[in-house]
C-alpha positions in Angstrom: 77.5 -26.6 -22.8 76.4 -24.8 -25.8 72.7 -24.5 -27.1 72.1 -25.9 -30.5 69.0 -24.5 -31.3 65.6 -24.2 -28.9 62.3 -23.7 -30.1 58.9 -22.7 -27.8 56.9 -22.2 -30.4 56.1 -18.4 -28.7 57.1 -16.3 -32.0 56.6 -19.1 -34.4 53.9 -18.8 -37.2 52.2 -21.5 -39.0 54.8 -21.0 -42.0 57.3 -22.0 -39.5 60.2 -20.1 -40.9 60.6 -17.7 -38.1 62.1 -19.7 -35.2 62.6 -23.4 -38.2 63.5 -23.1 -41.4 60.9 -24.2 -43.2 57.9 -27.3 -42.7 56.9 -30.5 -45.3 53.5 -30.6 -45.8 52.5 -34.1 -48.0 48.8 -34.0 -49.8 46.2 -32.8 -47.6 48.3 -33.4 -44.2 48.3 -30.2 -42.6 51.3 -28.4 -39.7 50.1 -25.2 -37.9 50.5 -23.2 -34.7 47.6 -23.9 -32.4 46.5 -22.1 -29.3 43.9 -24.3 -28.3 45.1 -25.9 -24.6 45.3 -29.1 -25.4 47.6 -28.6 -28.2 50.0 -26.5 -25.9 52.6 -27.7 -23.4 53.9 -24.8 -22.2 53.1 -20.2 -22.9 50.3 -19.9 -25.5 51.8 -21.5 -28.6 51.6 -25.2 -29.9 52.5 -27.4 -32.8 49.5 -29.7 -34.3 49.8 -31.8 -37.2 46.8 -33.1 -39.1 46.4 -36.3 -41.2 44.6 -36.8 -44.4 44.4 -40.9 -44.3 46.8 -40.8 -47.5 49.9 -39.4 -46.5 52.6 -39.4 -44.1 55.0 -36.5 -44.5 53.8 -33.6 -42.2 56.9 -32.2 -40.2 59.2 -28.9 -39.2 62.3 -28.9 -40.4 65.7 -26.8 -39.2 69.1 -26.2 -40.6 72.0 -26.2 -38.1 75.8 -25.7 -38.1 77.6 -29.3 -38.1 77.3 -31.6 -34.7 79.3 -34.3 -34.1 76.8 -34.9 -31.0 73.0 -33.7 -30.0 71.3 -33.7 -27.1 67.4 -32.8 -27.6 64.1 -33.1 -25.9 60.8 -32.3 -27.3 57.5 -32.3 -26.0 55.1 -34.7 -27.9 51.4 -36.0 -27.7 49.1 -38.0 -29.7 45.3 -37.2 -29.5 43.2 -39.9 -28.5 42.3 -40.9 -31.8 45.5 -41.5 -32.9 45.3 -44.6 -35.2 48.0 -46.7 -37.1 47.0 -47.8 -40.8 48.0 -50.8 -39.6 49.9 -53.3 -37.0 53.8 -52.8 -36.4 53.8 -49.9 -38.2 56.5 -47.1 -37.4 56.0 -43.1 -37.8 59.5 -41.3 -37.0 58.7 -38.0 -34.6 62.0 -36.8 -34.2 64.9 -37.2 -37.2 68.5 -36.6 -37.3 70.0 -36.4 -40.9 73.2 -35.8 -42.8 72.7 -34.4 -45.5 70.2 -36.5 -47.3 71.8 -39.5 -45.1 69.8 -40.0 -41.8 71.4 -40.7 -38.6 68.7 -41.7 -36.3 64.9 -42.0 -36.3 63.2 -41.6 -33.1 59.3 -42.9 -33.4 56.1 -44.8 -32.3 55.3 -48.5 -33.3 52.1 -50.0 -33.4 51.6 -53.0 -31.8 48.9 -55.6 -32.1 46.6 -53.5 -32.4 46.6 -50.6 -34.1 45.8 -47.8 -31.4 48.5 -49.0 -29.1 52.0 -48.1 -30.0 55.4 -48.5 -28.0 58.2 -46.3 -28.4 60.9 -47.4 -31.1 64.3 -46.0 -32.4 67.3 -46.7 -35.4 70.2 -45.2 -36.0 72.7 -45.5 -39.1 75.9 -47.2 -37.8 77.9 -46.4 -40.6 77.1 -49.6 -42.9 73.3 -50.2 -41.7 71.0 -49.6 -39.1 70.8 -51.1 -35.8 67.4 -50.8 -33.5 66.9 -49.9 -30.1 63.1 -51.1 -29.4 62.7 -51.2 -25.7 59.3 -52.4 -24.0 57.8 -48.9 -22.9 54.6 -47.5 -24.2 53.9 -44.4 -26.0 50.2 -43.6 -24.7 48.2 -41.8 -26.2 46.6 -37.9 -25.0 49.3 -37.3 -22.7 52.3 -35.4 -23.3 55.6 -37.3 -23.0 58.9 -35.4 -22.5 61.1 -37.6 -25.4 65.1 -37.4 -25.0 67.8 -38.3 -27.5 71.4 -38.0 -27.6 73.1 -39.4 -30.5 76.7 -39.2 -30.7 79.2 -39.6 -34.1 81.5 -41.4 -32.2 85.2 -42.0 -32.9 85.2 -45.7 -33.6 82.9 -48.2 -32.8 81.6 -46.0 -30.3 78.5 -43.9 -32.0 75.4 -44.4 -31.4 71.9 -43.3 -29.3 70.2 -43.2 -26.1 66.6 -42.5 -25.3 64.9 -41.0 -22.3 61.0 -40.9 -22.1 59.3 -38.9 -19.5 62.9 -38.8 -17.5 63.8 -42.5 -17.5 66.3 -43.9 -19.7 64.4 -46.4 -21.6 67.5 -47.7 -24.1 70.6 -46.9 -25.7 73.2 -48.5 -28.1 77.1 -46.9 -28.7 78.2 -49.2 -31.1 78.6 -47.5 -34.5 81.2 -46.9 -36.4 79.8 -43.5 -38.6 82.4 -41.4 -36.8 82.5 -39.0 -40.1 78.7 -38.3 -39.6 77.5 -34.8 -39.0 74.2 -33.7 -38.1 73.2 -30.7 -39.8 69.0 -31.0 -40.1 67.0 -31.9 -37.3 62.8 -32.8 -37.8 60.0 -33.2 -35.9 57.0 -34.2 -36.9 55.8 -37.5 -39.3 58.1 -38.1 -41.6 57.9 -40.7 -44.8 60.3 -42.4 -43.6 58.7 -44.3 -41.3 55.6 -47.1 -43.0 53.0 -45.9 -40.9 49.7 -43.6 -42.4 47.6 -42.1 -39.5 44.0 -42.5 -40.1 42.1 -39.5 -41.1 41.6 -38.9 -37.3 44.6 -38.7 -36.0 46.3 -35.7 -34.7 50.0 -34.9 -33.5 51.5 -32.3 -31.0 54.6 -31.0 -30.4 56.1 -28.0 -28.2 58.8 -26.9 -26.2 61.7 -28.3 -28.1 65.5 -27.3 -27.1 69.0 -29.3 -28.0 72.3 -28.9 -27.2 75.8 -30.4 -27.9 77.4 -31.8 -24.9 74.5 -32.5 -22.2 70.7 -33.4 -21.2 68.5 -30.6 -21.9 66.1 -32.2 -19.4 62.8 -30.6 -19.0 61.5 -27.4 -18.7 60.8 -27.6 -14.9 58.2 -26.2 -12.6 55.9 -27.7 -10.5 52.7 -26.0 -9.6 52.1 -25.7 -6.3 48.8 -24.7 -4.5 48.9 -23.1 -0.9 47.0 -24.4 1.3 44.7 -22.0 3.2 45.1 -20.2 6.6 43.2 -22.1 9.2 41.0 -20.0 10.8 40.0 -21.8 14.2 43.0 -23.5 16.6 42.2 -27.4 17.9 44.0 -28.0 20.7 44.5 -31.8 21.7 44.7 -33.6 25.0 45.5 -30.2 27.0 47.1 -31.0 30.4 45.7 -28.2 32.6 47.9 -28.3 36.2 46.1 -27.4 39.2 46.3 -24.3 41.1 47.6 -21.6 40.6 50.3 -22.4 38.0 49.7 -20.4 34.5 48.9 -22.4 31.6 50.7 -22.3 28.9 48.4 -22.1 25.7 51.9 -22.4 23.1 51.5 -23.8 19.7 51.0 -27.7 19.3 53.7 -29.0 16.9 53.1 -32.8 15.6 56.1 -35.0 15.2 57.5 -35.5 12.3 59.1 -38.5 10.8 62.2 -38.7 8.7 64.2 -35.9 7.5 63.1 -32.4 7.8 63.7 -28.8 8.7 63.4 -28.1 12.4 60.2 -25.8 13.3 60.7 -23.9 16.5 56.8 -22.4 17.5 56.8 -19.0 18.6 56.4 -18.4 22.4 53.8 -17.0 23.4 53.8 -12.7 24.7 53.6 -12.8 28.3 53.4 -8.7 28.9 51.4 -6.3 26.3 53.3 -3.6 24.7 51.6 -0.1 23.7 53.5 1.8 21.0 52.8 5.3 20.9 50.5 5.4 23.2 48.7 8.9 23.1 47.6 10.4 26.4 44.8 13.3 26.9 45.7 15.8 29.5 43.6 16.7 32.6 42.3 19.6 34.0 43.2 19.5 37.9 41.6 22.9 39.2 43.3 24.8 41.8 43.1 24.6 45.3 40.6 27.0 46.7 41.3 27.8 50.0 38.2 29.0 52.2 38.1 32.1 53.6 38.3 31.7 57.8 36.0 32.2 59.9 36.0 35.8 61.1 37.0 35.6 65.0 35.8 38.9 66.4 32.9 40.8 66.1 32.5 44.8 65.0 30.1 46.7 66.1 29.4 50.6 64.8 28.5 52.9 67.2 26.3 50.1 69.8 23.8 52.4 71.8 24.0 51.1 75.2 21.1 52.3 77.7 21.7 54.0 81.1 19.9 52.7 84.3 19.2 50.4 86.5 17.8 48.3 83.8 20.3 45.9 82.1 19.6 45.0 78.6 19.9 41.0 78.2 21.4 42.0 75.2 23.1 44.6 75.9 25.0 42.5 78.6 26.1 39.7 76.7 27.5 42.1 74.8 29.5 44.0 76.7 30.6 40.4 78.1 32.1 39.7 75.0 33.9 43.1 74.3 34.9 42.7 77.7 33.7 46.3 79.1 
């Protein structure tokens, strides 16, 4: 798999000679770099193409090393005012050439009326053209993610197939213009095509990329939004057992049908841990132990009368020093 050449638009400037080779610009018809939104696929930078009512020709062109076989996509939209001059009209978007010889012209038709177009595609089969005009519309403000591969061949074996939005929408391999070489690629309106847009009309294209031996396919991502946290928990149809069983408040899980990824709810803690817990030290004060209670009695120098007379006092006293 080897690139041919990509374009995003991101460095290109309205001259388009930076990231193409040059741009065909026919009267008043105009081809700039736009960074209004709805002129941008993808980053900041988008192709429009204006239309004077008069002309046709307004397109990017780029020079590449010979292919035998191209793979492309491009990113294309038509505002909503996007009018044909006419019924069963056909303005090529995307062109393959040769040289001055093209090989295939991938465009939009008008049908029976002409604001309603279907998607339509020729290639040169070595003597002529053959058509691949399959029954898909090409509707207008909306990008559409348009895929060619168009192969030389090496018999009656060359020829194209078109994807539009990721479907395969037609293809025919049975040309015989296995000396062909593509070595200019364009996008844009080209004359070659019968088709004049009305004054009104307006053309976009980003994003394009090619390569020489598979489908660039798109360029991906899907935006996603994340839903948001809930914060309250329904619970429903709780069985709560009587007695004095605990009950176990775990996680409800709905089932789910089909395929999917097992989801195995956390338990719920059952004991609370305490990391580094810090504990404040306590003052215990020390024992104090009383002083006893004094068991004897001293007495300085007791005067103790003499006589007959006995001191109530002075007897229990000597009772208790025991004289």
């Amino acid at each position: 798999m080897a690139t041919i050449f990509n374009s995003d638009l991101e460095t290109e400037n309205s001259a388009f000679e930076t990231e193409w080779t040059t741009k065909v610009e026919e009267g008043a018809n105009a081809l700039a770099i736009s960074t209004t939104a709805a002129h941008v696929h993808t980053g900041t930078n988008g192709a429009i193409a204006t239309f004077d009512g008069t002309n046709n020709e307004c397109y990017a062109s780029k020079t590449v090393a010979d292919q035998d076989e191209v793979y492309l996509r491009a990113y294309v939209k038509f505002n909503s005012a996007f009018e044909a001059d006419g019924t069963y009209k056909i303005i090529p978007i995307i062109q393959l050439k040769d040289d001055t010889q093209y090989l295939v012209r991938l465009s939009a038709r008008s049908q029976a009326t002409a604001t309603t177009f279907r998607w339509y595609a020729q290639y040169w089969n070595g003597s002529g053209n053959t058509t691949v005009s399959p029954a898909v519309s090409a509707s207008l403000n909306e990008w559409h993610l348009v895929e060619l591969h168009w192969v030389a061949g090496s018999g009656f074996d060359g020829g194209i197939e078109i994807k539009v939005d990721g479907d395969s929408i037609g293809s025919s391999f049975v040309g015989t213009q296995s000396a062909a070489r593509c070595d200019t690629i364009l996008v844009g309106s080209t004359a070659s095509g019968s088709m004049v847009p009305t004054a009104d009309s307006e053309l976009y294209f980003d994003d394009f990329a090619s390569d020489d031996t598979a489908w660039v396919g798109g360029t991906g991502g899907v935006d996603v939004v994340a839903g948001l946290s809930t914060m309250s928990i329904q619970m429903y149809n709780p069985v709560v057992a009587t007695g004095t069983s605990t009950w176990d408040m775990g996680p409800y899980v709905y089932t789910v049908t089909g395929t999917t990824t097992a989801v195995n709810p956390p338990s719920l803690q059952t004991s609370l841990q305490i990391h580094n817990p810090v504990v404040y030290a306590v003052d215990v004060p020390t024992a104090v132990a009383p002083p006893l209670l004094q068991t004897n009695i001293q007495m300085f120098n007791p005067t103790v009368n003499v006589g007959t007379f006995r001191n109530r006092i002075a007897s229990m006293l000597h009772l208790i020093m025991g004289r």
